[in-house]
C-alpha positions in Angstrom: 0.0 0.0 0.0 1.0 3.5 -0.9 -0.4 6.7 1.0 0.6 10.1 1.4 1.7 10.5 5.1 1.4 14.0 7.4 5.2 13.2 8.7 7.9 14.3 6.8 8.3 11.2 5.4 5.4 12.2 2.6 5.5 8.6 0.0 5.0 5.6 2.2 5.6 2.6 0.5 5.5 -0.8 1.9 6.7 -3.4 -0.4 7.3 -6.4 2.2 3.4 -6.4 3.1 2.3 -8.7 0.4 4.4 -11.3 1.6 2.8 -11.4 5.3 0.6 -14.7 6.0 -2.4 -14.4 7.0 -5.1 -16.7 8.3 -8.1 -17.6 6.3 -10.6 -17.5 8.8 -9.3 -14.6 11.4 -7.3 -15.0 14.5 -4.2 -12.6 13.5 -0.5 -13.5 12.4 0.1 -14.6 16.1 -3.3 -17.3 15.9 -1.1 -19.0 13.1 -0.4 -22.8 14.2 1.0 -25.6 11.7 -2.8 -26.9 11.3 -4.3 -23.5 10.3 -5.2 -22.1 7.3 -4.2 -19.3 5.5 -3.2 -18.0 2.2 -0.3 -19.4 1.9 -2.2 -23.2 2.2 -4.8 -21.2 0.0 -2.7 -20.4 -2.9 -1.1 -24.1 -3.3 -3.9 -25.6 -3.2 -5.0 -23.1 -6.3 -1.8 -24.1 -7.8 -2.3 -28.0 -7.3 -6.0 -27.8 -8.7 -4.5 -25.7 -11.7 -2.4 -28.3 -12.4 -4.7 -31.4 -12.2 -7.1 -29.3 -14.6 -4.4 -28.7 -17.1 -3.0 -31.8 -17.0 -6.1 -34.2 -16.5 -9.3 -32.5 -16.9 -7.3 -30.9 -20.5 -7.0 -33.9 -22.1 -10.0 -35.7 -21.0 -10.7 -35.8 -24.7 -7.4 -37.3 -25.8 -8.3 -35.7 -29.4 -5.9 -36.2 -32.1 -6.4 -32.7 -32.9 -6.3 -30.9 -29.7 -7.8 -27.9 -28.6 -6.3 -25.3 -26.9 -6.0 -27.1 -22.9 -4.7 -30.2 -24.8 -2.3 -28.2 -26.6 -1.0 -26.5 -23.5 -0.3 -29.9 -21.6 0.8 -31.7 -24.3 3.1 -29.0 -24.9 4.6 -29.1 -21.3 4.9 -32.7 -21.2 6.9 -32.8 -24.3 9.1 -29.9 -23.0 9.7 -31.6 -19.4 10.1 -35.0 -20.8 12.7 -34.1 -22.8 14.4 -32.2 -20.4 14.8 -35.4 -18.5 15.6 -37.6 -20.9 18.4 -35.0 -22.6 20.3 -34.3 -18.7 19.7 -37.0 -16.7 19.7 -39.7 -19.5 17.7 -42.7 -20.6 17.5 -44.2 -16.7 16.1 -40.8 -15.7 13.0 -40.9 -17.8 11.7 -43.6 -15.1 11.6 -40.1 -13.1 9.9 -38.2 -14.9 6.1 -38.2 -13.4 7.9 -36.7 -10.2 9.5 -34.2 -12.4 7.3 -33.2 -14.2 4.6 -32.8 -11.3 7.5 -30.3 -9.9 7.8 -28.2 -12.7 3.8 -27.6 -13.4 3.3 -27.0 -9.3 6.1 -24.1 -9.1 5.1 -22.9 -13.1 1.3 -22.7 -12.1 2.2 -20.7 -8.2 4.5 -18.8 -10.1 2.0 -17.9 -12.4 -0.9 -17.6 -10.0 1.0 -15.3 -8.2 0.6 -12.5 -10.7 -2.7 -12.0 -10.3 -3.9 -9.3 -8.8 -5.2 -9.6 -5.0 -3.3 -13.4 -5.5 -0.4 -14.4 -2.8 2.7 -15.7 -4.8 3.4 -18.9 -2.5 7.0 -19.7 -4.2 8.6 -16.2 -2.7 8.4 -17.6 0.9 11.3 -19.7 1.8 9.4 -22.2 3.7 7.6 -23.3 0.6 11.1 -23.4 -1.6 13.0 -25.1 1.3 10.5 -28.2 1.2 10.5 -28.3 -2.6 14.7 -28.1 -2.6 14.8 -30.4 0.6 12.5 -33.1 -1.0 14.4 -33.3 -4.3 17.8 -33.3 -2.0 16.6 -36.0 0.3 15.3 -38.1 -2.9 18.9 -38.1 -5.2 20.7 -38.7 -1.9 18.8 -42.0 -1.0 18.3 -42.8 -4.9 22.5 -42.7 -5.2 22.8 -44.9 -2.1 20.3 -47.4 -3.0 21.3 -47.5 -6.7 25.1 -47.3 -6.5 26.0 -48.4 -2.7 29.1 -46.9 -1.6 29.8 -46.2 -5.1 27.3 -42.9 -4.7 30.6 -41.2 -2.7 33.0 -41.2 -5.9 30.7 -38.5 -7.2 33.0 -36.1 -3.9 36.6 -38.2 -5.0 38.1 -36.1 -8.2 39.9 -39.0 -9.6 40.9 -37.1 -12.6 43.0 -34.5 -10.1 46.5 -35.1 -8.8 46.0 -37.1 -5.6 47.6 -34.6 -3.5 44.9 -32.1 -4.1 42.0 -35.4 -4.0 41.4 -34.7 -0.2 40.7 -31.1 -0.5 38.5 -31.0 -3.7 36.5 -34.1 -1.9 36.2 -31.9 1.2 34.9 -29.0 -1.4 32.5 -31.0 -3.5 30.5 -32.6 -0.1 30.6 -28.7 1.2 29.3 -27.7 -2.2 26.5 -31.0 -2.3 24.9 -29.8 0.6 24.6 -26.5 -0.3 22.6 -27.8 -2.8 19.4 -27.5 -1.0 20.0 -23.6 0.0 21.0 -22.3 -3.6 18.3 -24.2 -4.8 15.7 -22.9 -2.5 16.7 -19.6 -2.1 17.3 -18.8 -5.9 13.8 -19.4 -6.5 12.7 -17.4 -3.5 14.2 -14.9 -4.2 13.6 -14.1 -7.8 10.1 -14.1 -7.3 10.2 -12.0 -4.5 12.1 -10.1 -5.7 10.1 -8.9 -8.5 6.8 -8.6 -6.7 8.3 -6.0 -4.5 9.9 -4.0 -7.7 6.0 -3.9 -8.7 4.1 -3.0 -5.2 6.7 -0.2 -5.2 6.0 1.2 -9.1 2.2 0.5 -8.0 2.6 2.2 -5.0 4.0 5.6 -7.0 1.1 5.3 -9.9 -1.6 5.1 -6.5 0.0 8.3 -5.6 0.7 10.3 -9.0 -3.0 9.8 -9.8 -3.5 11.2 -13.6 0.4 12.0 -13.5 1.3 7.9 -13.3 2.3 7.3 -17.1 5.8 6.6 -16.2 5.1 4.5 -13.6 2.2 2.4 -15.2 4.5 1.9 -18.1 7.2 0.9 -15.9 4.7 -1.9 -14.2 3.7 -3.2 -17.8 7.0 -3.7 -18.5 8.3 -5.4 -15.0 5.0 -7.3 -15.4 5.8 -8.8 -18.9 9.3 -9.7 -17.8 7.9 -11.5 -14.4 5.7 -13.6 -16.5 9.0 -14.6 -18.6 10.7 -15.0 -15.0 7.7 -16.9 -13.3 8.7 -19.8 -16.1 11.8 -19.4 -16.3 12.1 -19.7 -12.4 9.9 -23.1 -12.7 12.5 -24.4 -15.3 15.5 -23.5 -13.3 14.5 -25.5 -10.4 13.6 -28.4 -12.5 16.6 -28.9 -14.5 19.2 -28.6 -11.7 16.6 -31.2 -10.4 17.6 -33.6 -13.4 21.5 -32.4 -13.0 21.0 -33.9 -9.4 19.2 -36.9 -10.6 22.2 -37.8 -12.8 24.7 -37.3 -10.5 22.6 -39.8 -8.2 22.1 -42.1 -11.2 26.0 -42.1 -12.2 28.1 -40.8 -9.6 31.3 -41.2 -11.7 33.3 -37.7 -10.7 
């Protein structure tokens, strides 16, 4: 929200609000327990019964020419599935369904997310951190089950000289488990990122009134290029995803 204040402050502008949670049904920020609704829980669910439309209630038809849904998940599942099968190889394509039910969740919050009065669920952390944490967890117990203690050459550099083997090994199991926090946080951050950059042009065009041109323009724009980042966001995550699935599938360093 943007006013014009009495202090000497004048423009108040305050970004950071959109991001609060709030409880669907009252009770205040500090009523907020693990069981209770709000729109956070709101939001994903929005984003998980996007998804099953697109994906199921689209293509109930299974036409050979398909209309426009159809065309739109058929589309996605081409793009995902060979994504998979290009990074993480033939044995990866076994993953795909997981994959691929990854990439239309964060693509369809993303996208939900720019609508107005919506809540953009993928700029809290908390939501990112399961997503990164789940896909960690999973390639870690998939290379142990698969490959045994074979899964630990992927941190051995046996290509190096073998004096500097210990140190890059103690560098690559520093940089694995980073994995989960780059992961998580790149995401995060993007999209919050840009949803402040627009509460604060929409905050000066509230204020200008009939003088906003520049900053209406200025919102188009950020707008058009947050749609581009929304997706682009969703296919970050995902193919680091299948980067980590390979390394899981052939640990080889």
């Amino acid at each position: 929200m943007a006013d014009a204040a009495a202090g000497p402050s004048g423009l108040q502008i305050h970004p950071m609000d959109q991001f609060v949670v709030q409880p669907l049904f009252g009770g205040g920020e500090g009523g907020i327990a693990f069981y209770t609704l709000t729109n956070v829980t709101l939001w994903m669910a929005l984003a998980v019964l996007g998804t099953a439309l697109l994906l199921v209630w689209g293509t109930r038809a299974r036409a050979v020419v398909p209309g426009r849904m159809q065309s739109v998940a058929e589309l996605a599942y081409g793009f995902v599935y060979t994504m998979v099968e290009d990074v993480s190889g033939k044995d990866g394509v076994r993953y795909f369904p997981y994959i691929m039910t990854l990439f239309m969740f964060i693509l369809m919050a993303n996208m939900l997310g720019l609508l107005p009065m919506s809540f953009a669920t993928t700029s809290h952390i908390a939501v990112t951190a399961i997503l990164a944490l789940a896909v960690f967890l999973s390639v870690t117990v998939l290379g142990f089950v698969l490959n045994g203690s074979k899964f630990l050459g992927l941190f051995w550099v046996s290509s190096a000289p073998l004096a500097l083997r210990p140190i890059l090994a103690v560098i690559e199991v520093i940089s694995y488990f980073v994995r989960p926090v780059s992961h998580s946080i790149r995401l995060a951050g993007n999209i919050m990122a840009g949803h402040a950059v627009l509460k604060v042009f929409a905050g000066f065009a509230g204020v200008l009134g009939l003088g906003s041109i520049l900053p209406i323009a200025a919102i188009s724009t950020i707008y058009a290029l947050e749609t581009l980042v929304a997706f682009i966001q969703a296919y970050v995550f995902t193919i680091l995803t299948c980067v980590y699935l390979k390394d899981a599938l052939h640990p080889a360093h």
